[in-house]
Every structure is written in structure tokens, then in C-alpha cells.
N, C-alpha and C positions, 0 to 999 in steps of 0.2 A: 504494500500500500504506500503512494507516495507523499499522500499529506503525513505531516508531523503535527503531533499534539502540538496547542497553543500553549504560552508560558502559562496563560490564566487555567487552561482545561486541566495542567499538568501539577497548578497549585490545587486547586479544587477536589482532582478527580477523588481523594482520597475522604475529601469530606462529604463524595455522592454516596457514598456505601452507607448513609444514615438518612432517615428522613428528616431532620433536621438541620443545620450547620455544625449547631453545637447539643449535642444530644444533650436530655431531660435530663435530671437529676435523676428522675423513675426510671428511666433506661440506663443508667449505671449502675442504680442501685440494685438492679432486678437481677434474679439468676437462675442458673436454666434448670432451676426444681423449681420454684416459682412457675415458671412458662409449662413445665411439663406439668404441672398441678393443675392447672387451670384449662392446658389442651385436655387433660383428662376429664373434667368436670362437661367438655363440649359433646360428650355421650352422654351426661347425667339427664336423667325421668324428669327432674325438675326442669321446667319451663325458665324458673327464675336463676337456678343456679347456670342454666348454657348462657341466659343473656348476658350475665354479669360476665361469665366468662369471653364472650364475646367482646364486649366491652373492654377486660382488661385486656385482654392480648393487642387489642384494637392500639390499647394506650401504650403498650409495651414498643410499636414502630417497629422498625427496623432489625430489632432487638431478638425478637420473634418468628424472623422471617425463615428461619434454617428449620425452626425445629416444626414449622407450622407448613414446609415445604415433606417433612419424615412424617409428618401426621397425614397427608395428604393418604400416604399409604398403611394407613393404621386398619388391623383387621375390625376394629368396630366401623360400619358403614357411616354411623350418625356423625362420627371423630373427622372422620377423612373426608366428608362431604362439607365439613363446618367448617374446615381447615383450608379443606380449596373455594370454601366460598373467600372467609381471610384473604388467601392470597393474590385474589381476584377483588379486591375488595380497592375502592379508591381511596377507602381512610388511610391506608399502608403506603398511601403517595408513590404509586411507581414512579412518578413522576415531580422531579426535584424540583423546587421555585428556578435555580437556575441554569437547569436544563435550556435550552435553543428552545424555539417556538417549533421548528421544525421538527426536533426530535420530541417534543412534546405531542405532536400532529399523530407521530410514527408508532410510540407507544401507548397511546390511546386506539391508533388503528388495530395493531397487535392485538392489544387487550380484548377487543370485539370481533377478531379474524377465525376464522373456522380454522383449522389443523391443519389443512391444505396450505392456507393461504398465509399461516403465520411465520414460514421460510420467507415469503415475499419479503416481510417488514423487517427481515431479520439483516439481510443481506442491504435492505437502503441504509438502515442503522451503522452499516457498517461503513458504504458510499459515502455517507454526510462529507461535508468538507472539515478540514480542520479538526478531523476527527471529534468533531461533534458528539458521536451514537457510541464512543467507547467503555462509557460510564452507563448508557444503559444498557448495552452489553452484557458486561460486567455481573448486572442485577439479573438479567435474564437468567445468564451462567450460571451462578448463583442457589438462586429462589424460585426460578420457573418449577410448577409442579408436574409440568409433562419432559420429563426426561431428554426425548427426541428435541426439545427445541430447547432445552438447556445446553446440549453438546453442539446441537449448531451455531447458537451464539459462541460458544465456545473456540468451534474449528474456524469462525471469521476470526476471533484474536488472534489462533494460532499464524493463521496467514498473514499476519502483519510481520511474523520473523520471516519470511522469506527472501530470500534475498532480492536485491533491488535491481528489476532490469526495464530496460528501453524497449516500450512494443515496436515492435516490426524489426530491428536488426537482426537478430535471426534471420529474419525471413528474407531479408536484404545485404549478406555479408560483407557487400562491397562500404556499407557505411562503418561498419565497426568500426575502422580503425579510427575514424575520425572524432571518436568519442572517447574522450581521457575522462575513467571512471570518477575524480578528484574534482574534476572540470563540471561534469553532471552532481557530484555531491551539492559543490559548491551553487551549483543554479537552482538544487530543488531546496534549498537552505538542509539540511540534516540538522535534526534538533540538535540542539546541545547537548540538552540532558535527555537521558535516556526515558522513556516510560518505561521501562520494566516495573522498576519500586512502586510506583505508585497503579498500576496494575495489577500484581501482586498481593498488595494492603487491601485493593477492592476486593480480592477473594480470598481473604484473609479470613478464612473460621468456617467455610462452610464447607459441607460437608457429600457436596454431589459431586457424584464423578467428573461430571465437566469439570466443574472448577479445581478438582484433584489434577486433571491435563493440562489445563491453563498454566500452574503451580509451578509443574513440573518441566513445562517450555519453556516458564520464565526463569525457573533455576539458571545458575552461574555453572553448576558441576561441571567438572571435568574427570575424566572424559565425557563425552557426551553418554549418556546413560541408553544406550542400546537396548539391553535387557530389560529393562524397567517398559520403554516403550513396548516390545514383540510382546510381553503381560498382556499390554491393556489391547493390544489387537489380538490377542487370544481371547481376553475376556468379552470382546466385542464380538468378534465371530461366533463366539458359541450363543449370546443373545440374538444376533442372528439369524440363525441357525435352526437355534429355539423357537423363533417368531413374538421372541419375547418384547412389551410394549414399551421398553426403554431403551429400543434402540430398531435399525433397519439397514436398509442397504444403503442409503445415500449416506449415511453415516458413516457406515464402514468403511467405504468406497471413499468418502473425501478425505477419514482420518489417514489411511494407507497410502492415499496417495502423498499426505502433507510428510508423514514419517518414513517413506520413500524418497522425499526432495530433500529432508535434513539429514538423512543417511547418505547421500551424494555428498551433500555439506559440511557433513563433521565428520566423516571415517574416510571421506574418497572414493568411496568403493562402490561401482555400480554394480557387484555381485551381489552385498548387503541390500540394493536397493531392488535388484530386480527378484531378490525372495525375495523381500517383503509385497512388492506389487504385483510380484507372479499369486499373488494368496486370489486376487482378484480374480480373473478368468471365472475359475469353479466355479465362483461363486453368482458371478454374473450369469452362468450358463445354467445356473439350477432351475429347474420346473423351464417355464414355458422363455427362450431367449426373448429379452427386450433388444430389439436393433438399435435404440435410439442411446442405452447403455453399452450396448456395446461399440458405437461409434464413438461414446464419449470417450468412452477410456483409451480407444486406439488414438484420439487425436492429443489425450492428456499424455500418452505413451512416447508420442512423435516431437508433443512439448516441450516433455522434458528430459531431452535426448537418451530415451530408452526405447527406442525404434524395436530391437529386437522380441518386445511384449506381444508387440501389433501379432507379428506370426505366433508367437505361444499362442496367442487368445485363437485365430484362426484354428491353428490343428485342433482345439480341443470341442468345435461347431459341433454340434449332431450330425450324421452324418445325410439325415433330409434336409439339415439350413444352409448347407451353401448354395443349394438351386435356386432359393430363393433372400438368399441375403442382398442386402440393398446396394446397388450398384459403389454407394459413396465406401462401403467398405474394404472394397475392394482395391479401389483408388487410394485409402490409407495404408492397407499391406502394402500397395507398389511406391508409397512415399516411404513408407520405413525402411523397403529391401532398398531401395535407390540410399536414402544416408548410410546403408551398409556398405554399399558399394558394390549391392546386386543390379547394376543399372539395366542388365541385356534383359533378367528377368520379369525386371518392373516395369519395361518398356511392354513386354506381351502382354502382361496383366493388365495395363492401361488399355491396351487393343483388345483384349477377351471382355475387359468391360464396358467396353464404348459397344460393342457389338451385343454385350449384353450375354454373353456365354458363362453356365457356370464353371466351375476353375475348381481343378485336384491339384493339391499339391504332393511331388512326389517326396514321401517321407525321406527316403532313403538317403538323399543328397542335401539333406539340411544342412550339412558344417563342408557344403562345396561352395567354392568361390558364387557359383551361378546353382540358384536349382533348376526346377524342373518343372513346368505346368503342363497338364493337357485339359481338353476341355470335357467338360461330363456330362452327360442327359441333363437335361433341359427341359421345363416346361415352352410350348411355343413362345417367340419370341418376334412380335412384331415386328415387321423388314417392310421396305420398298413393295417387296411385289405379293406379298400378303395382305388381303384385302382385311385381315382383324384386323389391322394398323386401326384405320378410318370405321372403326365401331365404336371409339371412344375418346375424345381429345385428350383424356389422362396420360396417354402413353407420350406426347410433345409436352404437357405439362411438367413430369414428371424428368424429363431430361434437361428442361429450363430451369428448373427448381435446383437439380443437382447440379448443374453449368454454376447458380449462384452458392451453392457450397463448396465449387472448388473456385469460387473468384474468393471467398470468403478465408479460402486455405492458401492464397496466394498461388492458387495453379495454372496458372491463364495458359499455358497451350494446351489443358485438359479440358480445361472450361471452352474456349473456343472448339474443339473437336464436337462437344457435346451438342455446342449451340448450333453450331453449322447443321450437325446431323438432325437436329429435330426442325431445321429451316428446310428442310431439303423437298423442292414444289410448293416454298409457303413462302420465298422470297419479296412476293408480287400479290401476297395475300393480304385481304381488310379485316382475315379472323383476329380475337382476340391476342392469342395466342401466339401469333406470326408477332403483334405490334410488339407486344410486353418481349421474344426471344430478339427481336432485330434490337428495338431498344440496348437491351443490356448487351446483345453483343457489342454494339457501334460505343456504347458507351464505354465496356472494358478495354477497347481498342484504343480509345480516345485516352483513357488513364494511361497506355501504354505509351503515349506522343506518336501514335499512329493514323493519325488524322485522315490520310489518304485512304488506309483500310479501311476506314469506320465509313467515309462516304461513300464507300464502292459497296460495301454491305448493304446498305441503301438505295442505290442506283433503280433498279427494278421496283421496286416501292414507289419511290419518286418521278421514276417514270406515269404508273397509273393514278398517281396524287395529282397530279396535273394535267393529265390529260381525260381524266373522265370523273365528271362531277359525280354520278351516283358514288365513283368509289370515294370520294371525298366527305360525302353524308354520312357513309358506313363508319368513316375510322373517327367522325370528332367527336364522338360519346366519350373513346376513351380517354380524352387528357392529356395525349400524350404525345408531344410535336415531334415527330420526328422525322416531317417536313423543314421544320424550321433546325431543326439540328442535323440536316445531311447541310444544307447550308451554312451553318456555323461550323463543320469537320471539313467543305472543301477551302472555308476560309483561310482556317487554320493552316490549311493544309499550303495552300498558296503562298498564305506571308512566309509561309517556311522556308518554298521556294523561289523569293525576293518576287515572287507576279505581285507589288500592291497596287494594283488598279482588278485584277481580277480578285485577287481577297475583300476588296471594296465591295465589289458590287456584288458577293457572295455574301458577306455583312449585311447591308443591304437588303436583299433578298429575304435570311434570315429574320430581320426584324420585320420587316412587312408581314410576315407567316405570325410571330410572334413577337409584339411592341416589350413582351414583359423575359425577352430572353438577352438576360444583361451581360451573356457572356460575350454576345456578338459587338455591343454597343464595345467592351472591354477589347474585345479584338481590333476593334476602329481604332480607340484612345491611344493603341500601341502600334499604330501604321504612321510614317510622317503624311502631313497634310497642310493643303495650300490652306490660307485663309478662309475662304470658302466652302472649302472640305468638314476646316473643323468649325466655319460655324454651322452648318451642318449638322454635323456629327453632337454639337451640343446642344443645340433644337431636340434633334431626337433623345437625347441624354435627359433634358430637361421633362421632354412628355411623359418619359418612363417613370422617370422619381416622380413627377406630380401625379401620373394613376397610383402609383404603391404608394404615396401617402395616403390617397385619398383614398384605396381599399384599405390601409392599415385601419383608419376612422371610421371605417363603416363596421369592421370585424369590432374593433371597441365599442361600437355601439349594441351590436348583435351579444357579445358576449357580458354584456349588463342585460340584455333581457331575456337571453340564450336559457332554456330548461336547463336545469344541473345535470343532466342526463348527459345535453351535448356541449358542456362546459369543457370536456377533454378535448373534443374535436375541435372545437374554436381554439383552444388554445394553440393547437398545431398548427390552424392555418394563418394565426396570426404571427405563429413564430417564425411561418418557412416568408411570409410578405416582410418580416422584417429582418431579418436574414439577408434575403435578395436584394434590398434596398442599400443594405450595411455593403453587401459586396460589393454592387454597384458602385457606392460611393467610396468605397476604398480602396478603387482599382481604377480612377478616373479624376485623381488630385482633386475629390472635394473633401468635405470640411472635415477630416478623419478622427476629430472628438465627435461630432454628433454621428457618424457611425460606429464608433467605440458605444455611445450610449445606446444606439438602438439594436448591436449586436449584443451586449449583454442583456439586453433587455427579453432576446428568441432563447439563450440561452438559461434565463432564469424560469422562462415559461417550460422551455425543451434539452433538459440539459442531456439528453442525453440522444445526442444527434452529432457523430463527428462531422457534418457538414459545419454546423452551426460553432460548435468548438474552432473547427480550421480557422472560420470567418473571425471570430474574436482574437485569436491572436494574430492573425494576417491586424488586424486593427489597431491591437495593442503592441505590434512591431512598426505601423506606421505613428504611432502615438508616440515612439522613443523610449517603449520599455519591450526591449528584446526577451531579456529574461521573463519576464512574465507569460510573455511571446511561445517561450520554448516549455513551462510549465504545460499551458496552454494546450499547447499542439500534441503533448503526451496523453491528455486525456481523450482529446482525438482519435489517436494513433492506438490506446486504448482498449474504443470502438473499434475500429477498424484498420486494424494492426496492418495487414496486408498490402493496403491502399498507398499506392507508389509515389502521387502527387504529397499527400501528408507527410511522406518519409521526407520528400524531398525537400519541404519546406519545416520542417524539425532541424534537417541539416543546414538551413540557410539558421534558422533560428540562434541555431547554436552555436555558428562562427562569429556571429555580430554578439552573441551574449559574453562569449569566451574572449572575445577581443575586449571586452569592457571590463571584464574578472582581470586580463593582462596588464590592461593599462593602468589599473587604481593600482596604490602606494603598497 
């Protein structure tokens, strides 16, 4: 995680573990036969003796919270129902006076979430900026009386030891070098002082196993206590196992993985690490396989350079699931065999699964340089000249879907094979399906600064866009100009190649399709131009920012009288109009503090949009704070790690920050 507590969170955090600042005199003086006298009176036949008892524990705060979390599972029913009422109870103040309004928001939402949904709250508690949610954390760890989301809050703390890395370098090796780890301490500020201690003090006295791990990550010991952790993943697996209610898979599965990345970290040794995350497989494969767990784990495996898992998990399939395992996991074995250095094999696996064939692997040559696939029966598998193809559009859906999880895995010559293949006699098509595939092809091309590909991807599209109006009625339901953006990739594509009068008039074009596609207006602003050009060019500049203000004002109007219902959705489209305006205007020398305020402004509505992140620091770099700049762009990058253009500009971020870290005294 790479906020740092605040001094003030990191003075405090230790006074959140009370519901008070400064605890009652009755809460010091009280003691835990006192508390157990009185949880026992909360089964008593008298009406008057539970109330009082009620009552006192009520008064006891904070004080009370452990033993009234052990009553929860007391064999008297009446005990353990009066106990999780307590603990659910708002006199027990989950919630501190100065707590954030936000984290206030979060554990009130908690407090009222079904069991499903209380992972949701757990994980934004931990998001907060500033590490906000780590105090209510803390209390969850703690005092929650449902076990499963005591350890969850739990396994977010643990994940704050992790060690600290840059999204997407990995995935882009050529940046590495240009990152001096000392140079990135120094821009994300590294706290001073450590939070461990005061971490620690917060789970200081209780008595649930979460907060027994928490304890135990924040120890100093050396060595690192290996043993003590394989315990508690024995003790979990066999609740597991069990189907016991204080624990589950996601559990297991994230603890193993976290004590898998600290076994890399403290012993060296990726044999320690890969038992311990070899325990996973089985256990994922027990009763009926989930695919969507098992892809998690092959992509956690590839993460965190344990490639060789991906295949364990594979041979251990049933041997009816690889006919039908889901094309994207197939594409994870050939990303793990390739970082092995199996590239000839992971190249066929990429062609058996583009073609959609299922795949044996041959046991026998596992520890050879290269193995060995053939392909094995098969359920039918819609082709070209198979008329099942066109009985269902799921089959082009389903290849466009997975094209965007390997754009998502940084695989763009996988993701392009996909896209082409489900475009194939749909180049020139008004279906759905053709717009949404051509889209995102043209657009991954365009991230790749292949501007020329993306407009010839188009070509055939753009031919019957303009030449036949019915098909022009068909495609503007969907939203989606990509008309106006074959015009803006051959623009691009021109000033490339010094034609600016043909980029002009391709600009141009572009805007006419679309007045609100400000990438085009931004392609103009960076061509040289006579006087007349660019008063031009800032006419049309001008119409643009005056519609996106004057839609920004009418969505503010709409969402003051907008249902609660569709208050989420307005807020989206107010953040993407204000976004677009910020861009606009901070890619075209206007007033780059009033776009600094209207991109934070998308991002306070939507923070969690690396478009809108790029835009803020693209803002706060023309603002004259790079570092902030390159904070910024991390959260970005983030989101979407992959994404070539954000890598790029992280690296731009970080020269101008790094040169300012050089120059001061």
C-alpha cells in the first residue's frame, strides 16, 4: 500500500482502540470477572437482571469488546444472541468522534451489509487515502463476531508489509532501470516513523485469531518465524476443510498467498514459497472447479514470479475440465511456460487456444527444456464454415470479452489475434458486437502509437458509414464514434508522417463526426499553424469547452433532482464531462489551475477511473508539482497496470520529479 499513515493518524491510532480519548475511570477500574459476571447474568430468567446487565456492559465500552466478541459463541443461545446484539450495538461507538466522515460512511455501511457484501467495505477501509480505515480495521480484527471478516480485515493489514512496487514495470522491463528505488522512496514521502507500534497497541489484548496474525506480522523476530506461520495455514486448512464457519476459501487462498510473498522475502527461497502455495491447487480443485478461482490464482502465480504453479494447478484438472476450461487459462499456462523459457511450447498453446482446441499435456517431458502438447477431443467448436457459429452471438462475445483480459494482462499480440478472429465477415458490420470488437481493437492499436493500424481496422466500417445512410441509423444507438475516431487515428497517423495539411483536414473531419472528441481539437493545438488556422482551431476549441460546460450545468442540475437510485449514474457522467473538459484544457495552454480544479473534482466523484487519475496528474504536472504528478499516475497505473500510455507518462513524471529531488540542497 503506498499511502503512509499521517503524523496525526499515527499519534491517534492508539487512542482509536477505546471509545473514548481518554477512557472512564469505570473502564479502568473494571475487570474481566466483573465483565464475565455480568455476560453471564445476559442468560439470566430475570427480565431485570439481562437489562441491567445490558446496561452495564453497554457502560463498560471498549473494555468489553473481546470478551463480548467469546460470548458471541457461548453454548447458552440467550448469552451469544445478547452479546452479538452488544456488539452490533451503536452504544459501543464503532465508530470514533474522530474517525474521517468517510470512514464513518464505510462502517456504518459495514455495520448494515449482508455477509456477502461486508468484504466490499472491508477492502474500501483499507483504499481510504492516508490510510484513513486502518484504525477501523484494527476494530474489525479485533471485535468483529463473525470470524471470516475478522481475518479479512486482518489479511488487508497484512498486505501493507508487502513490499513496495511500481504497477506496470514488470510488465514493461525496459522502464526498470530508470527507477532508483531511493529516488521513488523519496517521491512517495516513506513515513518516518514506522506504524508497526502503534498497530500493534491497536491489537493489543484480544484474543481472535486474526488479531493473533496481525501480532505476529508485526513482530521484529528474527528469523522470520516460518514455523509458527505453516501452524496457522495448517490450522486454517483443516477449518476449511471442515466447512467450518470461521473460516473459507478466500481466506485460505489470500493468507497462503501473503505467507508465500514473505517466504520469497525473508528466506529467499522460492522452494519455501512454492510449498506453501502448491497447498492451493487441491484445494481449489475440490468438489465442483471454480474457473474464475482458478484463473485467479494462475494470474497471482505469474504475479508473483512463481510461473511454475500455473502448470502444477493445470496437471492436477479433472481429467473432463480441460475440454472445457476457459480459453483465458490456457493463455496463462503459455504466459508462465514462456517466463520459463518454454517459449516454442507456449507459442502452440497460444494457437490451440485461439483455435479453441482442448490441450494434453505430455507428463512425461515436464523437466525438458520444451514439453509436449497434443490436442484432445473436443466438444464442437464453432469455425468459419460451421453454421453453429451464427446460432448464437455469445460465441464473438465471448472472444471480445477475453481479447479485453488479455489487453488487461498486457498481451496485445494475443488480444489482437482474438479480436481479428471474432471480426472475421463482421469488419463492415452495424451489429453490436462488430462496433464494441472494432472499437477496442482500433483503440489497443492506438495505445500501441499505431495509429495507421487502428485506421485501416476501420477502413471497411467507414466505408458503409458514409456511404449508406440506413447503415448510419443502425450504428448511432450505440454511442460509440468510431467514425469520428478512424478520423482522429488517420490524423494521428499523418502528423506522424510530417503530411500536416492532411492531418488537418483529418482533425477536421473528426470533429465534424464528433464536436465533443477533444482528442482531435488536441491533435490540431500540436500541428504548426498560420494565423488563420489557429484562429480556427480556437473557434472550434472554444464551442467545445462552452457545450461541456454547459452539459457539466445541466448534469448539476439533474443530479439535485436525480432519484437516489440514479445518483451513481449521474455521478459518472458528470465525472467523465468533467474529465474531458480538464483534458481539453490541459493539452491546449488554457488556464491549467481551473483544470487542476475540475479534474479533481471527476476524480472525487470517480476515483476510481485510471482515465481520470492520468488527467489529474497530467494537471498537477502542468501546475508545477511533478511529484505529486508521479504519486498521481501510480494510482493510475494501479488500475490499469498494463496501459502503455500511463507507463509512459509515470516515466516522464519521474524525470522532472527526480531532477527537483537532484537539485535541492
Amino acid at each position: 500500500m503506498l499511502a503512509s499513515l499521517s503524523v496525526l493518524g499515527l499519534q491517534n491510532l492508539h487512542a482509536q482502540t477505546s471509545s473514548q480519548a481518554i477512557p472512564t475511570p469505570q473502564e479502568n477500574a473494571v475487570t474481566d470477572q466483573d465483565i464475565q459476571a455480568w455476560i453471564a447474568k445476559l442468560g439470566s430468567d430475570s427480565y431485570t437482571q439481562r437489562t441491567e446487565a445490558l446496561k452495564r456492559l453497554e457502560s463498560y465500552g471498549t473494555r468489553a469488546l473481546d470478551s463480548l466478541r467469546l460470548a458471541t459463541r457461548d453454548s447458552d443461545p440467550q448469552i451469544a444472541n445478547q452479546a452479538r446484539f452488544l456488539l452490533q450495538s451503536t452504544q459501543l461507538q464503532w465508530n470514533w468522534n474522530y474517525d474521517s466522515i468517510e470512514t464513518r460512511r464505510i462502517i456504518e455501511a459495514y455495520k448494515l451489509a449482508s455477509v456477502n457484501d461486508k468484504p466490499k467495505h472491508i477492502r474500501e477501509l483499507a483504499q481510504l487515502s492516508n490510510s484513513h480505515g486502518i484504525a477501523a480495521l484494527c476494530r474489525i480484527c479485533c471485535y468483529d463476531s463473525d470470524e471470516i471478516q475478522s481475518k479479512l480485515a486482518a489479511l488487508e493489514l497484512l498486505t501493507r508489509l508487502n513490499p513496495r512496487k511500481i504497477p506496470g514495470v514488470s510488465a514493461n522491463p525496459e522502464l526498470s532501470p530508470k527507477f532508483d528505488p531511493r529516488i521513488v522512496d523519496a517521491l512517495l514521502d516513506a513515513p518516518a516513523e514506522n506504524s508497526t507500534q502503534q498497530i500493534l497497541t491497536a491489537v493489543e489484548g484480544s484474543t481472535s485469531q486474526a488479531a493473533a496474525w496481525v501480532r505476529l506480522a508485526y513482530s521484529t523476530s528474527e528469523p522470520w518465524p516460518l514455523d509458527r506461520w505453516m501452524a496457522i495455514l495448517d490450522q486454517e486448512q483443516k477449518l476449511v476443510e471442515a466447512s467450518s464457519p470461521q473460516s473459507h476459501v478466500p481466506v485460505f487462498v489470500s493468507l497462503a498467498t501473503w505467507v508465500a510473498q514473505q517466504a520469497i522475502l525473508h528466506t529467499q527461497s522460492r522452494d519455501v514459497a512454492n510449498q506453501i502455495a502448491g497447498r492451493l491447487p487441491p484445494i481449489l480443485l475440490s468438489g465442483e472447479p471454480d474457473p474464475d478461482w482458478l484463473v485467479g490464482f494462475a494470474q497471482w502465480a505469474i504475479d508473483a514470479e512463481l510461473p511454475e504453479l500455473v502448470l502444477q494447478q493445470y496437471l492436477l484438472l479433472p481429467k473432463q475440465f480441460p475440454q472445457t476450461v476457459p480459453p483465458i487459462l490456457h493463455y496463462l499456462l503459455a504466459e508462465s511456460l514462456a517466463k520459463q523459457g518454454k517459449q516454442q511450447v507456449a507459442d502452440q498453446i497460444v494457437q490451440f487456444a485461439l483455435d479453441r482446441k482442448a490441450i494434453v499435456l505430455n507428463k512425461e517431458n515436464l523437466n525438458e527444456q520444451t514439453l509436449s502438447v497434443q490436442e484432445a477431443p473436443s466438444t464442437i467448436v464453432p469455425t468459419e464454415n460451421n453454421p453453429l457459429e451464427f446460432r448464437s452471438i455469445n460465441f464473438k462475445y465471448e472472444r471480445t470479452n477475453l481479447a479485453q483480459l488479455l489487453i488487461n494482462r498486457g498481451q496485445f499480440p494475443w488480444a489482437e489475434s482474438e479480436l481479428r478472429e471474432s471480426l472475421k465477415g463482421l469488419e463492415d458490420s452495424p451489429d453490436s458486437i462488430a462496433v464494441i470488437g472494432l472499437q477496442l481493437l482500433a483503440s489497443m492499436l492506438h495505445e500501441q502509437d499505431r495509429d495507421e493500424d487502428a485506421a485501416k481496422a476501420l477502413e471497411k466500417w467507414i466505408s458503409r458509414y458514409e456511404s449508406e445512410k440506413l447503415f448510419r441509423m443502425q450504428v448511432e444507438n450505440y454511442q460509440i464514434d468510431l467514425a469520428s475516431n478512424y478520423y482522429l487515428f488517420e490524423g494521428n497517423h499523418q502528423a506522424q508522417k510530417g503530411n500536416e495539411q492532411k492531418a488537418r483536414e483529418a482533425y477536421f473531419k473528426s470533429i465534424a463526426l464528433a464536436s465533443d472528441n477533444v482528442d482531435a481539437l488536441i491533435g490540431l493545438a500540436r500541428l504548426s499553424e498560420t494565423p488563420e488556422e489557429k484562429r480556427q482551431r480556437l473557434a472550434q476549441q472554444e464551442q467545445c469547452q462552452s457545450s461541456l460546460k454547459n452539459e457539466i450545468d445541466a448534469i448539476d442540475r439533474d443530479m439535485r433532482l436525480a432519484n437516489p437510485v440514479f445518483q451513481p449514474m449521474e455521478k459518472r457522467r458528470l465525472a467523465n464531462s468533467l474529465n474531458t473538459l480538464a483534458w481539453l484544457m490541459i493539452n491546449t495552454q488554457a488556464d491549467p489551475r481551473e483544470a487542476l480544479m475540475l479534474s479533481r473534482r471527476s476524480c472525487n466523484l470517480v476515483p476510481d477511473q485510471s482515465a481520470y487519475q492520468d488527467t489529474l496528474a497530467h494537471c498537477l504536472d502542468k501546475n508545477g508539482n511533478p511529484k505529486e504528478a508521479f504519486r498521481t499516475q501510480i494510482k493510475a497505473l494501479t488500475l490499469e497496470p498494463h496501459q502503455l500510455s500511463l507507463q509512459r507518462a509515470l516515466a516522464s513524471f519521474y524525470e522532472k520529479a527526480a531532477k527537483e529531488i537532484d537539485d535541492q540542497p
